[in-house]
VOPAGU-2260 file (C-alpha; in pm, 1 decimal, decimal comma):
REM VOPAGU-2260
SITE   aa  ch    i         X         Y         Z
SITE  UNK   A    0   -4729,4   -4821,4   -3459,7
SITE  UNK   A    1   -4979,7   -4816,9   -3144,9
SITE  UNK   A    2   -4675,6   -4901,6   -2946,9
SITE  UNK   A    3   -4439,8   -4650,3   -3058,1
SITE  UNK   A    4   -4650,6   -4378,8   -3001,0
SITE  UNK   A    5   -4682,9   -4436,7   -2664,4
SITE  UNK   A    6   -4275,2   -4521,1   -2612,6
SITE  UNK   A    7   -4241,2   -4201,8   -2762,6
SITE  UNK   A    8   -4507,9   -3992,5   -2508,9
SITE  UNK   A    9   -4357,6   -4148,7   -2234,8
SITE  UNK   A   10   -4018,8   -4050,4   -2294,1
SITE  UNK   A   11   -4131,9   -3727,9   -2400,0
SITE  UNK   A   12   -4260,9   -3685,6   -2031,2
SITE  UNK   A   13   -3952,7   -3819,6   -1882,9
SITE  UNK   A   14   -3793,6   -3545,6   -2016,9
SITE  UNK   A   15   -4075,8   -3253,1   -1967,1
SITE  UNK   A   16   -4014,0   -3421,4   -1616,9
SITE  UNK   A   17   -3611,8   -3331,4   -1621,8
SITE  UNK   A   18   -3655,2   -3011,5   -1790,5
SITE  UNK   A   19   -3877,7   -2885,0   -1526,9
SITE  UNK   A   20   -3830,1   -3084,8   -1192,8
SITE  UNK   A   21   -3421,4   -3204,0   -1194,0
SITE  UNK   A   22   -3221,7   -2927,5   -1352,8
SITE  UNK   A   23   -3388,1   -2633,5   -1200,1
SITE  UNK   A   24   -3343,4   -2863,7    -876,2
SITE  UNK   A   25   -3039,3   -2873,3    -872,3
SITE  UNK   A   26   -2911,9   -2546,4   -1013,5
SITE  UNK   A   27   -3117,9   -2426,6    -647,4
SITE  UNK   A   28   -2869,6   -2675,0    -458,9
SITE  UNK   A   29   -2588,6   -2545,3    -662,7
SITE  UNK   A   30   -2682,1   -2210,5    -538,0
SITE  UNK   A   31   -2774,6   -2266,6    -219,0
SITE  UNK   A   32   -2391,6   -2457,1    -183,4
SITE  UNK   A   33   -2273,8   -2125,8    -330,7
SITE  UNK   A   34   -2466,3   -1911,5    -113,7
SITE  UNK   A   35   -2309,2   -2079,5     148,2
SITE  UNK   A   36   -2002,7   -2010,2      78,6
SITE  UNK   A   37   -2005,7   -1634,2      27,3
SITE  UNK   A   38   -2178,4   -1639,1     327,1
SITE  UNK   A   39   -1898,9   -1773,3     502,9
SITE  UNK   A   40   -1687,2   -1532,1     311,8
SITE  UNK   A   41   -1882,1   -1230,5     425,7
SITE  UNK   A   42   -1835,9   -1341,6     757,9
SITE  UNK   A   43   -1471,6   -1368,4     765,1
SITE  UNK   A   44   -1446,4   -1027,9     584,5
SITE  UNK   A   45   -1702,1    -872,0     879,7
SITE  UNK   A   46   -1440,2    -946,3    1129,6
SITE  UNK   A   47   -1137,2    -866,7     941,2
SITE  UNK   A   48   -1314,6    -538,9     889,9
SITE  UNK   A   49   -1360,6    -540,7    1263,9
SITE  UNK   A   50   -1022,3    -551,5    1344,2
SITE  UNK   A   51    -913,4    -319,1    1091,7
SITE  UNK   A   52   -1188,4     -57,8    1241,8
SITE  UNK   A   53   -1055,8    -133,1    1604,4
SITE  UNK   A   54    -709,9     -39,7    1493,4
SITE  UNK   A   55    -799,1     281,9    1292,3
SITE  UNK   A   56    -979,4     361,1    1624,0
SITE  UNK   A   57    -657,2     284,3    1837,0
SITE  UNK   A   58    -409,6     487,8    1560,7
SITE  UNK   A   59    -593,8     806,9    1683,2
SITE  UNK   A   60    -480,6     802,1    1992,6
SITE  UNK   A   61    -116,6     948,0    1985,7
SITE  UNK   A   62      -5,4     738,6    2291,5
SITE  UNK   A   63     -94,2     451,3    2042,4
SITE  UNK   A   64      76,9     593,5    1762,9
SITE  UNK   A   65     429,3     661,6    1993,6
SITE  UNK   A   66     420,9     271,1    2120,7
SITE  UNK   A   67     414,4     162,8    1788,6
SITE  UNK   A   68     699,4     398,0    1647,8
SITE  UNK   A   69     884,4     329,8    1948,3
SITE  UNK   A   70     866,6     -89,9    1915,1
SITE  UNK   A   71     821,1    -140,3    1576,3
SITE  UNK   A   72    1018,1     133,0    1423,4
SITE  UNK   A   73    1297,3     203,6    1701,0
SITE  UNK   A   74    1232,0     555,9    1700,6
SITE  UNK   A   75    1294,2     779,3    1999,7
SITE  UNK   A   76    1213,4    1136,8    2104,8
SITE  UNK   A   77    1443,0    1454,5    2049,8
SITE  UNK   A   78    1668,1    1455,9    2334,0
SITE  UNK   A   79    1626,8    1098,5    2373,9
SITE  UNK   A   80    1939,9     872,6    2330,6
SITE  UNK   A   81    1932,9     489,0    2239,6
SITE  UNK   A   82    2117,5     264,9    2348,4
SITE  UNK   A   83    2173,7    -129,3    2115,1
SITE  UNK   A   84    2326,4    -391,1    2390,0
SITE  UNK   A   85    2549,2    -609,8    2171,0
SITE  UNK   A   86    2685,4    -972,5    2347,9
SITE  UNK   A   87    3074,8    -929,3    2357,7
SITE  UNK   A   88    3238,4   -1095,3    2085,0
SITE  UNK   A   89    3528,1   -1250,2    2307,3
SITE  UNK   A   90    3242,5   -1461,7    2496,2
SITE  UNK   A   91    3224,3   -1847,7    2494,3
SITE  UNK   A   92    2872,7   -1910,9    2274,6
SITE  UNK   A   93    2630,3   -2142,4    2514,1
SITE  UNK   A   94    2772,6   -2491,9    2451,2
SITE  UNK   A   95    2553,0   -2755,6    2341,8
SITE  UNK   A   96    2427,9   -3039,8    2636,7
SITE  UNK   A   97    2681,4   -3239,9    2720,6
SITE  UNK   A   98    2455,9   -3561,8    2665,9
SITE  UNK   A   99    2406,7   -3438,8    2273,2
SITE  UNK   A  100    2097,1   -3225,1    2335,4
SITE  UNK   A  101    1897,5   -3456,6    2566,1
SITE  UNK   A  102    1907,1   -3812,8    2386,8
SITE  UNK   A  103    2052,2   -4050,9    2671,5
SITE  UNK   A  104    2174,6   -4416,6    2598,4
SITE  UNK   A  105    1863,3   -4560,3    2789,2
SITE  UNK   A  106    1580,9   -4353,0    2511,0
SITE  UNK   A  107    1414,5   -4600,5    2284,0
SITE  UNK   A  108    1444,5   -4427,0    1995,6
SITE  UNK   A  109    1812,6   -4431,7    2035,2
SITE  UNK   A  110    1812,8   -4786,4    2153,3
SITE  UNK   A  111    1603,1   -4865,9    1816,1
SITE  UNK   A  112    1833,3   -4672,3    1618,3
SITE  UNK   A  113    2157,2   -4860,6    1751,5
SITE  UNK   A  114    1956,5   -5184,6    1680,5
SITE  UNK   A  115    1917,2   -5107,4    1333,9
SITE  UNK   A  116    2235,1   -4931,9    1330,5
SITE  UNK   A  117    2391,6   -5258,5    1424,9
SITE  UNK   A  118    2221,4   -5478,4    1163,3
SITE  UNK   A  119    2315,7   -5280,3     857,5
């Protein structure tokens, strides 16, 4: 009866010892990990917000503002004319290398590939 008593204290303070030592350790290192990561979250965000700032700051600027309509919109002033160079249809397209793109006879791949071309 002595005995049991005592197997039962002790592994009531094995687990008073889990209850307050292990699981509040590691839900800290699960937060810590997790801190971590938003950390490294908030600094990605920091300079994707710095970029977006710079570029609010350059859209002011109407010089800015006429570059980009100009290349990424094709847009031109009034008075302006533009002008679309197209290749003439009736010319020969670049031909290919004459040596199949730059594999010669002497490459080892294309020696290996013969080999085993060869075989099967």
């Amino acid at each position: 009866m002595r005995r049991r008593l005592w197997v039962v204290l002790v592994t009531l303070a094995f687990v008073a010892v889990l209850v307050v030592a292990v699981f509040p350790t590691r839900t800290l290192l699960a937060q810590r990990a997790s801190l971590n990561r938003v950390e490294e979250q908030l600094e990605v965000l920091d300079e994707q917000n710095r970029r977006l700032e710079e570029r609010a700051r350059r859209l002011g600027d109407d010089a800015e503002i006429e570059r980009l309509a100009r290349e990424e919109y094709h847009l031109i002033r009034p008075g302006e004319e533009s002008f679309v160079v197209i290749p003439d249809p009736a010319a020969e397209p670049l031909a290919p290398p004459a040596d199949g793109g730059g594999a010669s006879e002497d490459h080892p791949l294309r020696q290996a590939w013969d080999w085993l071309a060869d075989r099967f």
